[in-house]
matplotlib code that plots the C-alpha trace (Angstrom):
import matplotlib.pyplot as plt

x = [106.4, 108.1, 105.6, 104.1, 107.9, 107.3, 104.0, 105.2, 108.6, 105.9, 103.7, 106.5, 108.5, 104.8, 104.5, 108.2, 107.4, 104.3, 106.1, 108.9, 106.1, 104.7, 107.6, 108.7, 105.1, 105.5, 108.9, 107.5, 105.2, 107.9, 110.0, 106.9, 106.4, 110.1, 109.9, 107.1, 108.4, 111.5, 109.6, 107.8, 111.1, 112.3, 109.5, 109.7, 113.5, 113.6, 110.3]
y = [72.1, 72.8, 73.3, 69.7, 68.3, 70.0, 68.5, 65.1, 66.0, 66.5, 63.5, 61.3, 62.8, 62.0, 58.6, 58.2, 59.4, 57.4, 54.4, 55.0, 55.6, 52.6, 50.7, 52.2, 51.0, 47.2, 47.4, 48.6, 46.5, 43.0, 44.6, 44.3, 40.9, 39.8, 41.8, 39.1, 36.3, 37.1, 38.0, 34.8, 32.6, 33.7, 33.4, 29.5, 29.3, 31.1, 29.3]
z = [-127.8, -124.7, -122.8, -123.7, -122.8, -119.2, -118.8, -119.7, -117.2, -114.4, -115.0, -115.2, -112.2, -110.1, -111.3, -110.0, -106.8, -106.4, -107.7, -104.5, -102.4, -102.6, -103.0, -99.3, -98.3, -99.2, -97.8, -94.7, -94.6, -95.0, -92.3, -89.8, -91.2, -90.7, -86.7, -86.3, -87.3, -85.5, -81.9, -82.5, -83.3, -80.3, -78.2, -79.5, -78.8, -75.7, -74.2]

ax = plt.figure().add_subplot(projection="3d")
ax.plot(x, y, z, "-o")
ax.set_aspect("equal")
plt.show()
């Protein structure tokens, strides 16, 4: 029986990091969408 709990402990602790991994992606991946916008906003306004 314990050794199934561990099992479990590790699956789950993997799907946790791969769930903040790709949650770090997507935000990533907004932050270069916001830098872009931004540098373009101020391309307009500074034009």
């Amino acid at each position: 029986m314990s050794r199934s709990f561990n099992s479990n402990n590790i699956e789950n602790n993997e799907f946790n990091l791969n769930n903040e991994e790709s949650d770090y992606k997507v935000l990533i991946t907004r932050l270069k969408e916001i830098k872009s916008t931004i540098s373009l906003l101020e391309k307009t306004i500074f034009k």
